[in-house]
N, C-alpha and C positions, 0 to 999 in steps of 0.2 A: 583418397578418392572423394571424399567429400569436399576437402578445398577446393579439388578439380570441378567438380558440379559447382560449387557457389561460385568459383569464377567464368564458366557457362554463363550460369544465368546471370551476372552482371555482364560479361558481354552483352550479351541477349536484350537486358533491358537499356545498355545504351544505343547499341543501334537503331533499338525500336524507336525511340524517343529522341533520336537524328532528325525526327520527320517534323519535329514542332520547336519553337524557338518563343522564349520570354518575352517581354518588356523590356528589359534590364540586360540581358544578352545582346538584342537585337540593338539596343540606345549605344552601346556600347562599340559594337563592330557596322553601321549602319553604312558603311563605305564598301562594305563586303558584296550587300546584296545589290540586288534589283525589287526593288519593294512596289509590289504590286497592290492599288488600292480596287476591291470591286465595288464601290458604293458608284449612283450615279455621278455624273460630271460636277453637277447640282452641287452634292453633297461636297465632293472634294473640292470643287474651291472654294466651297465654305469655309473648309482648314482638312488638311492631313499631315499624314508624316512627313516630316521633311525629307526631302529625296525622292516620296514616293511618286511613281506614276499610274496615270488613272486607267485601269482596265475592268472598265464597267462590267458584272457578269453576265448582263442580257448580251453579250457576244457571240458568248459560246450557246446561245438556242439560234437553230435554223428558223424555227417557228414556235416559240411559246401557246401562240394561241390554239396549234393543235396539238404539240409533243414536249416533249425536252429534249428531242432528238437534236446530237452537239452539231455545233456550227459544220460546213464539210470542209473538204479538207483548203480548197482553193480560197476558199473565202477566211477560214481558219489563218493558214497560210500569210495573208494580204495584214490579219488584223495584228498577229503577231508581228509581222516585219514593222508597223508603223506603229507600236509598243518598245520598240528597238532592244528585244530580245532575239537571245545568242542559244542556242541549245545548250551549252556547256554554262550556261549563265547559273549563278546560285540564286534562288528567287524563294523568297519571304511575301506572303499571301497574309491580307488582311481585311476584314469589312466591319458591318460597324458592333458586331459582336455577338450575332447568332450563330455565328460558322457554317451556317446552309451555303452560304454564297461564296465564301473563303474556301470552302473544301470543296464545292462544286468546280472552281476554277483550279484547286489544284488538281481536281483529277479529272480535267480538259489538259491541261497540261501534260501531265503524264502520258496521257494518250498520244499527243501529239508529241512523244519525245523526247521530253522533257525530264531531268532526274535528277536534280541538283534543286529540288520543290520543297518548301516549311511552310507550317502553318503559325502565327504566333497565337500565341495561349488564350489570349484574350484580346477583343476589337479597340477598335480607334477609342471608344469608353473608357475603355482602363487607362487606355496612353493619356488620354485627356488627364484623369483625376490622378495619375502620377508625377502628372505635372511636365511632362517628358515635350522636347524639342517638337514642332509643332510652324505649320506654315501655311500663307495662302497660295504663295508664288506655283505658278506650275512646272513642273521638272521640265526639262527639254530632254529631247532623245532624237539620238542619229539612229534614223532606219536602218534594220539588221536585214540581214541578206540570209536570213531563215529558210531552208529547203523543205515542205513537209516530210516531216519522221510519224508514222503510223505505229502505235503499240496495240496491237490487237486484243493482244491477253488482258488489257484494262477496259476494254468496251465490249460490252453484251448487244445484243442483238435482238428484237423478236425473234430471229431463227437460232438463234444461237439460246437464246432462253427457251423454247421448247423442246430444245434436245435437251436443255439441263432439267427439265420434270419427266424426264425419261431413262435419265442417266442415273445411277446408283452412286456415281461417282463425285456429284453436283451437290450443293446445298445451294436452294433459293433462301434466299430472304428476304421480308418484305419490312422496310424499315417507316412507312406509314404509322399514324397513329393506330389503335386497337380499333378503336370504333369502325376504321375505314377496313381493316382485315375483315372483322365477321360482316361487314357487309350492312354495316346503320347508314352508311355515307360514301360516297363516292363524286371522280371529277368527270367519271364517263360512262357510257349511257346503262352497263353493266353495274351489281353489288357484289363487294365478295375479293378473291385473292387468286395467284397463281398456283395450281395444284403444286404441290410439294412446300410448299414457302412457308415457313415458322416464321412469326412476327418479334422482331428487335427494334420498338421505336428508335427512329433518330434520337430523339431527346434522352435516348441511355446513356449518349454519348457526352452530357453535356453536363456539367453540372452547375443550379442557379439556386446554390444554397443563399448567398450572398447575391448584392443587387447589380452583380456583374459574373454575364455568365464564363465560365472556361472550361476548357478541354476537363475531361477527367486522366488522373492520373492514367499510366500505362498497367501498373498494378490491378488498378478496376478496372479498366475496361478490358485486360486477363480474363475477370471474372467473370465479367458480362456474357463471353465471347465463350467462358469453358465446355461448352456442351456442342460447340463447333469445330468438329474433326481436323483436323490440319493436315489430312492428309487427302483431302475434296476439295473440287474445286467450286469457289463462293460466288454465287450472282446474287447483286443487290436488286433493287428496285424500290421506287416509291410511286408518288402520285406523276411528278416531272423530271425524274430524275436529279433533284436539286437536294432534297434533305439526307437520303439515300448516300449523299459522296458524303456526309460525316462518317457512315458506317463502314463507306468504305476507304475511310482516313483513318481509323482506327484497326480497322484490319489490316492493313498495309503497315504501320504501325507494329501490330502481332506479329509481320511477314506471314499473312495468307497469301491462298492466290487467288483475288480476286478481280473481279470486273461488275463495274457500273452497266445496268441498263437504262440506255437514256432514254429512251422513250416512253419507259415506265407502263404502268397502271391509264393513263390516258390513251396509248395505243392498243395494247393487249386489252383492256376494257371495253374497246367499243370494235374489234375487232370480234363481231359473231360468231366465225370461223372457229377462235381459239377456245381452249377447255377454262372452263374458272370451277373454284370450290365459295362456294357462298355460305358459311355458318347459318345465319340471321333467315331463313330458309327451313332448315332443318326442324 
């Protein structure tokens, strides 16, 4: 019985860790993927991976300046096809080493479809100082004939996040810094959090013991995660919806089931209408 459980849970923790992809893996099999860089244009032909092609992540916002609500679907749709990605494509995500923007486009991806998605461990930083193959030339790509595929169950909603501070069934989370939960600081006209929401900074997920940041192990971020039921369903949220997809790279990772709310803390915030819980108040 026991053997039977330890081979469980080494199933378990390679599937989990399917979702993320090395340096040294990726150099290795680099004809495999479709290597996605989100850093600006700027940036990539300054040098990237070789092979990669440049998908800036200010794509996937309709409007930054008011949300981080994702791009929609037709415009989505248009940006994918001339990135000349396939749905069935295996795709390796990278930027240049905070993973806010790496995980943000892999779960725009996902939404729209997408399920063949890695993150590598650590950004264009590491690739640089391991000395790993490296280029200015820009990839060429034949436009994909992409249909949009909608996943619902990975995109939250304002409606759909107020049923979850309603539902017994829901865990919110708010992966902001602390300061910005109890309500010191805020990006909208509101101080404070979504009623129900326990706070798991983004940066849980990361670890910058060393002068290049990476994923944490799937072991810790177990732990991080153990007082979050697996058997509810998870709505994230942050300030843009941007730092928020590490937490839910890492849960996905767990296999929870979860969903990004892209509009985050800037819409629910300045929306009057809506309930907030303010600590810094009290």
């Amino acid at each position: 019985m026991k053997t039977l459980i330890v081979l469980l849970l080494l199933l378990f923790t390679l599937n989990a860790s399917s979702l993320r992809i090395s340096a040294q893996t990726l150099n290795q099999d680099v004809l495999k993927y479709k290597i996605l860089d989100t850093r600006s244009l700027k940036d990539y032909q300054a040098g990237h991976i070789h092979g990669a092609i440049n998908f800036d992540v200010a794509q996937t916002y309709s409007n930054m300046e008011l949300n981080g609500k994702l791009t929609d679907p037709l415009e989505m749709q248009n940006i994918i096809q001339l990135a000349g990605l396939n749905i069935e494509d295996n795709v390796v995500i990278y930027d240049n080493g905070s993973f806010f923007d790496a995980a943000r486009l892999f779960w725009a991806l996902e939404v729209y479809g997408f399920t063949n998605v890695k993150l590598l461990t650590a950004g264009y930083k590491q690739w640089l100082q391991k000395g790993l193959k490296t280029t200015t030339k820009v990839t060429s790509v034949v436009q994909s004939d992409y249909i949009t595929v909608i996943n619902n169950k990975r995109l939250a909603t304002k409606f759909s996040t107020q049923i979850a501070t309603k539902n017994p069934n829901h865990i919110i989370i708010d992966a902001r810094p602390t300061k910005a939960y109890i309500g010191k600081v805020s990006v909208a006209q509101r101080f404070g959090h979504i009623p129900k929401a326990t706070n798991i900074p983004a940066s849980h997920n990361i670890d910058k013991s060393s002068n290049i940041s990476i994923l944490k192990d799937v072991e810790i971020l177990k732990d991080i995660y153990k007082n979050i039921s697996k058997d509810k369903k998870v709505v994230i949220y942050c300030a843009l919806g941007k730092i928020s997809a590490t937490n839910y790279f890492a849960l996905r990772e767990l296999d929870y089931d979860v969903s990004n709310y892209d509009a985050s803390w800037k819409e629910w915030g300045n929306d009057l209408k809506l309930p907030i819980v303010n600590p810094s108040q009290k």
